[in-house]
C-alpha positions in Angstrom: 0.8 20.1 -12.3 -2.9 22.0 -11.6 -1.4 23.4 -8.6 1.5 25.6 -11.2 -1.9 26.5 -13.4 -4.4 27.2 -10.6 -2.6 28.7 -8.1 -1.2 32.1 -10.2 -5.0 32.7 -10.8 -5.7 32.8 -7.1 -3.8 36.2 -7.1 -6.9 37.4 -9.4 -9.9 35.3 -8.2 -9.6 34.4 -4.6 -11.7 30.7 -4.9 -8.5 29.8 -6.8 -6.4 30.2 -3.5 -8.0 26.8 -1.8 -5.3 24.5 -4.4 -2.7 25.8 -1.9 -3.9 23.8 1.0 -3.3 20.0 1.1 -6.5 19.2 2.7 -7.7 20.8 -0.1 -5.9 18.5 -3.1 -5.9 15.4 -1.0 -9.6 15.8 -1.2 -9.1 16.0 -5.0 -6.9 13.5 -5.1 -9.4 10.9 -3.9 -11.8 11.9 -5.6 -10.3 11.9 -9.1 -8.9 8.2 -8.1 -12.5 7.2 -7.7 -13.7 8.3 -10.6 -10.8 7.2 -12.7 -10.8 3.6 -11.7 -14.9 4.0 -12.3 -14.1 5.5 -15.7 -11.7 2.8 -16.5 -12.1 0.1 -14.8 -14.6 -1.6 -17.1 -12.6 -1.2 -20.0 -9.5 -3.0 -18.4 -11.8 -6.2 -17.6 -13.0 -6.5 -21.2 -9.4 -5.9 -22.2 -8.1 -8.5 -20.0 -11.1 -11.3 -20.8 -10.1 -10.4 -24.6 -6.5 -11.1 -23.6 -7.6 -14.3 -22.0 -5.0 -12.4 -19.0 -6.9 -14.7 -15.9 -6.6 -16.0 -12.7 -3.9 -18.9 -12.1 -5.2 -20.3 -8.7 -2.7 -22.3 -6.6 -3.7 -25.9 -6.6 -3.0 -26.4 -2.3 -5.7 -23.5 -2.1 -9.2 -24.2 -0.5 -11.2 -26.1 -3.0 -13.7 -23.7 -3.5 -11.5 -20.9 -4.9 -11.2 -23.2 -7.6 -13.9 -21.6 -9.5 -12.4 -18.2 -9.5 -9.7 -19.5 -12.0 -9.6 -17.2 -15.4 -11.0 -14.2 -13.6 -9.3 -11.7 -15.4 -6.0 -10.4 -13.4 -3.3 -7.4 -13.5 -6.6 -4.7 -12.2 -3.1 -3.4 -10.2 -2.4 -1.4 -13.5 -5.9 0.2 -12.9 -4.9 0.7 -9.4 -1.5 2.4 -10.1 -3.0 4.8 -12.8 -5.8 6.3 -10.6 -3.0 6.5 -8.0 -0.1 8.4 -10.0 -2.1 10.3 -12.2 -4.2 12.2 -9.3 -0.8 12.4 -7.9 0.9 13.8 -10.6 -2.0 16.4 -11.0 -2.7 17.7 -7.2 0.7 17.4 -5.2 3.5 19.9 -5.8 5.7 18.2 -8.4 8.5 20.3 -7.2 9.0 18.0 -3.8 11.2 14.9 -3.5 9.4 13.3 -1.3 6.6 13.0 -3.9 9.0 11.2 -6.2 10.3 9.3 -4.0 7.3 7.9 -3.1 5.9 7.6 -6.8 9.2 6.0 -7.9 8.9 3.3 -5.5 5.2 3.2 -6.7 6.0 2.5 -10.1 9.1 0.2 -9.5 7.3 -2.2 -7.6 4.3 -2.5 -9.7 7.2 -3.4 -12.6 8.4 -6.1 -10.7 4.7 -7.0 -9.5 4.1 -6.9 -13.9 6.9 -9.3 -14.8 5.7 -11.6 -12.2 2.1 -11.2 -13.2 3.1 -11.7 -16.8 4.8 -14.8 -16.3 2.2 -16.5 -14.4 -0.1 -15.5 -17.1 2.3 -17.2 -20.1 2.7 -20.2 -18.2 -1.0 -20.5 -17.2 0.3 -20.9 -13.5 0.6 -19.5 -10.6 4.3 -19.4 -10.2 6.2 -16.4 -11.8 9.1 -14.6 -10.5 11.3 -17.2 -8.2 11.4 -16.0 -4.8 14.2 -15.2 -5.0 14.7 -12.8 -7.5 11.5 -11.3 -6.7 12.7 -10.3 -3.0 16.0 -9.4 -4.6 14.4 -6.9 -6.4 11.7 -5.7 -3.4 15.1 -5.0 -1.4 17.0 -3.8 -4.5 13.8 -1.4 -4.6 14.1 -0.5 -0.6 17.7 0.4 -0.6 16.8 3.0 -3.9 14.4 4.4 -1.8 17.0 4.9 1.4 19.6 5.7 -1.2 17.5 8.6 -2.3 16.9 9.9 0.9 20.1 9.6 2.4 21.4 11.8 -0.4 18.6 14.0 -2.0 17.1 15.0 1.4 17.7 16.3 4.8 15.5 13.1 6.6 17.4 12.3 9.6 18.5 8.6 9.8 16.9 7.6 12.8 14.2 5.3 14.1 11.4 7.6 16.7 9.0 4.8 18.9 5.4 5.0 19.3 4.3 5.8 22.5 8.0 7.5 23.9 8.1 10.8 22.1 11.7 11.5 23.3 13.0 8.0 22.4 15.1 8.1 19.2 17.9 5.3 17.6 20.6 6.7 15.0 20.5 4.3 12.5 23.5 5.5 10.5 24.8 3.0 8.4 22.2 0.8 9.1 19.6 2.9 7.4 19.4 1.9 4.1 19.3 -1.7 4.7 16.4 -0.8 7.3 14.1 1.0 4.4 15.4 -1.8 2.1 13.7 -4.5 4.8 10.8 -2.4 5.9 9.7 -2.0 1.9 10.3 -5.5 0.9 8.0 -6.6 4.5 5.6 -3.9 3.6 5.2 -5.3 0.0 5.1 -9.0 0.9 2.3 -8.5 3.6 0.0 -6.6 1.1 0.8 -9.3 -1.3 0.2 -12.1 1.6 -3.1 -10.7 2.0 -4.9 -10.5 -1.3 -6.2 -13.8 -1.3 -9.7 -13.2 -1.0 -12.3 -11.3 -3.0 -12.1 -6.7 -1.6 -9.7 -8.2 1.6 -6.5 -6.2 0.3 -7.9 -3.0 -1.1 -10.1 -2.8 1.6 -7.4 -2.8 4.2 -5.7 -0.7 1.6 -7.8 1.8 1.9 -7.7 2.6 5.7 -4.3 2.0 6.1 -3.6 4.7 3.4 -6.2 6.7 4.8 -4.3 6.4 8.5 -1.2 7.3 6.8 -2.6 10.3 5.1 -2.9 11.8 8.9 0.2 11.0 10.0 1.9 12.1 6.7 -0.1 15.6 7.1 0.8 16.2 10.7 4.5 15.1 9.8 4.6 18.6 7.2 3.0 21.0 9.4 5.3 22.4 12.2 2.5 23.3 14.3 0.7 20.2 14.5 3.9 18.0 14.5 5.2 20.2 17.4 2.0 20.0 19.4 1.4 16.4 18.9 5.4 16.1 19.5 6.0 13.7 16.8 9.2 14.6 14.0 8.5 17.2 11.5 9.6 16.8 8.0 9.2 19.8 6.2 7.7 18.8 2.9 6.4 15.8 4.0 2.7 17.0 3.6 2.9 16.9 0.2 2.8 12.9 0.7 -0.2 12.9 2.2 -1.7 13.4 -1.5 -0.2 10.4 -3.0 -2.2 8.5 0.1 -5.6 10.3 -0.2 -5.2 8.9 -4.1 -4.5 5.3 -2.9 -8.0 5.5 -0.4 -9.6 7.1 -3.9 -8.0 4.2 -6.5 -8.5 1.8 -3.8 -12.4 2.5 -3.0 -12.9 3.0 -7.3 -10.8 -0.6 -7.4 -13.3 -1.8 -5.0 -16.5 -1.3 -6.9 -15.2 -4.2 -9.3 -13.0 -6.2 -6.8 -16.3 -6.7 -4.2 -17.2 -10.7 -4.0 -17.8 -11.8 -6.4 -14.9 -10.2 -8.0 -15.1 -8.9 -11.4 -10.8 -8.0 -11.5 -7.8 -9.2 -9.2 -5.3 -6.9 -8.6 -2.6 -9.2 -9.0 1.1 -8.9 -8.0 1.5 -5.3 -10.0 -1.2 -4.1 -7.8 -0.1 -5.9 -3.8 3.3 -5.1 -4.2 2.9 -1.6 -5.5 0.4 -0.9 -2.8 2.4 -2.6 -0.1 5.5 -0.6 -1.2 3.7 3.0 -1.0 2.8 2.4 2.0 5.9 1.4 3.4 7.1 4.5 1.5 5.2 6.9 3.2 6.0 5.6 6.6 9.6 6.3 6.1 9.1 9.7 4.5 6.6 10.9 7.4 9.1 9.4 10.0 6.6 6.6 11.1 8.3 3.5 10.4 7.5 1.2 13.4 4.0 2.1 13.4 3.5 0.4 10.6 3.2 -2.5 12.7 0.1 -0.8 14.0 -1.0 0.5 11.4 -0.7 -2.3 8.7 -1.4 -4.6 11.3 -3.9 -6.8 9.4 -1.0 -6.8 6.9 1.3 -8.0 10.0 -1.0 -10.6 11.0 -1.6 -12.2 7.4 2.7 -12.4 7.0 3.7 -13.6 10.6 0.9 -16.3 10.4 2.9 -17.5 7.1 6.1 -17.5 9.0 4.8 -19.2 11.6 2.8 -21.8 9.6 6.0 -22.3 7.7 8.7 -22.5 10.4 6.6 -24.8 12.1 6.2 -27.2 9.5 10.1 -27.1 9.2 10.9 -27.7 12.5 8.0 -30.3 13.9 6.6 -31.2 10.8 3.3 -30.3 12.5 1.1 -27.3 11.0 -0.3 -24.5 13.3 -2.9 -23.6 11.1 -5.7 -25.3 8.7 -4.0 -23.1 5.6 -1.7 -20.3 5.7 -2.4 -17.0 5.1 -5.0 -16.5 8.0 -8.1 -15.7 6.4 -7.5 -19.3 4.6 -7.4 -20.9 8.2 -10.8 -19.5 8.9 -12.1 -20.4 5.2 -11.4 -23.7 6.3 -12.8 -23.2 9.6 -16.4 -22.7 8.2 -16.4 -18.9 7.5 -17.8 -17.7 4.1 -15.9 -15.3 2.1 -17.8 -12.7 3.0 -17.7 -13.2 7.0 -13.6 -13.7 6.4 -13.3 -10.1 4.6 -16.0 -7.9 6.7 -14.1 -9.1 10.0 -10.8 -8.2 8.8 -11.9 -5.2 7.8 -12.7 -4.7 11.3 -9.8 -5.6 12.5 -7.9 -3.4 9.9 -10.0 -0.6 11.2 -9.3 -1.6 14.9 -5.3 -1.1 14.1 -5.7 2.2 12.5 -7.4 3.4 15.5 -4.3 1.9 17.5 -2.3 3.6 15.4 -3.8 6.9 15.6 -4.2 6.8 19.3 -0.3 7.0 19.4 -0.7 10.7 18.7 -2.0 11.6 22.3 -0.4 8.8 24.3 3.5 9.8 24.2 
């Protein structure tokens, strides 16, 4: 949108020329994220108390989260806006890839909304069944494939970290692969806000991660060099991340222990889903592993903790997700979030380190 108005005038006054660099409005992006979930945010928590929209917490939780019920809940929304509407104002509307990604944006956080909704009405913390809500994640997954199977040139194939000359055709397979990676990529993030800045905080470096990879994906020099696939146009996503490390440090201010807003489901499974997003468009679907591995870690240890159960009747951990097991373990809040961070941090620099060993 700025970049139609502002970059005509950079034929007159040469200042006005920067906007066509995406370093330039990825920078702008984050910024304007942060100050629009500043400028909002407050406004959305009086809304919600007024609303009485809180908190349901889930009664097998640790006992002491017991006293963050009626906090309120649905921040996502704030989340989402200082995401789509920096978006919508610094990236080149005239890419697909943009769409793509915002469309999978906003349909997630509509499913994440209904869910959210419901558990508010029913003052518990049960909302979509399980069901029907990964019906829709996948249902969501396989629009996104859909799209770019027949509104862009993507190749349908898998590339592997580490082996720059590996590559899997995926053919007909492809679509139900997107469908799975964005419904695993939403679920993790969703998996993972369970304690007070955990989620956005990981958020926010694995968006920032991504906003590399996403950049080096558009440019045919760097792409070449680095010998990783180029996707022309695929720079132009790089925006939509630098606005999720902006929403998501703005998000922060009032999601910090003790938290002021929950993101809710309208804000994990949106974020989980753009992420996911963007590591399909920039070709970097298997390092998401890497990448989102805190995200990983907090989903497998629910499989595990589950399957378990099922099959020995014996539990592997205190309390599934992880950063439970280590609430229970003696670990304050605090301790539990910093540390992940850490870790969060630790996988991005695995991620990025894939760059120069292929």
């Amino acid at each position: 949108m700025l970049l139609d108005l502002l970059l005509p005038l950079g034929e007159r006054m040469a200042p006005f020329n920067v906007v066509q660099y995406i370093t330039f409005r990825c920078a702008c992006a984050a910024v304007t994220g942060v100050l629009l979930s500043l400028a909002l945010g407050p406004g959305l928590i009086r809304s919600a108390r007024r609303l009485s929209i809180g908190q349901a917490i889930r009664e097998e939780g640790p006992e002491r989260h017991k006293s963050k019920a009626g906090t309120p809940t649905m921040g996502g929304l704030l989340i989402l806006t200082a995401v789509i509407v920096p978006t919508l104002l610094w990236s080149d509307l005239s890419n697909v890839y943009v769409w793509l990604a915002v469309g999978t944006t906003i349909a997630l956080g509509a499913v994440g909304f209904v869910d959210d909704l419901l558990k508010v009405r029913r003052r518990h913390n049960r909302g979509l069944g399980m069901k029907t809500k990964l019906g829709l994640q996948l249902a969501v997954g396989a629009a996104l494939g859909a799209g770019l199977v027949g509104l862009t040139d993507l190749d349908a194939n898998l590339s592997f970290p580490f082996f720059k000359a590996l590559l899997i055709e995926l053919g007909p397979f492809y679509i139900p692969f997107v469908a799975l990676l964005i419904a695993g990529s939403s679920n993790a993030v969703n998996l993972t806000d369970g304690l007070d800045g955990l989620a956005i905080g990981a958020t926010l470096v694995a968006a920032a991660t991504y906003a590399v990879f996403a950049y080096i994906a558009g440019n045919s020099i760097a792409a070449r060099y680095l010998q990783v696939s180029y996707v022309p146009g695929a720079g132009e996503v790089a925006v939509i991340c630098s606005a999720l490390v902006g929403a998501s440090l703005g998000f922060l201010w009032f999601n910090a222990h003790p938290a002021q807003v929950f993101m809710g489901d309208v804000g994990s499974l949106a974020i989980g889903g753009t992420i996911g997003a963007v590591a399909v468009l920039s070709k970097q679907e298997l390092l998401l592993v890497l990448v989102g591995g805190l995200f990983v870690l907090e989903a497998l240890s629910v499989i595990v903790q589950v399957a378990s159960y099922k099959t020995t009747g014996r539990r592997v951990l205190l309390m599934a997700p992880l950063h439970h097991h280590f609430e229970l373990r003696g670990w304050s809040e605090n301790q539990v979030v910093v540390r992940f961070w850490i870790l969060a941090v630790l996988f991005a620099f695995l991620g990025l380190s894939t760059l120069k060993l292929r």
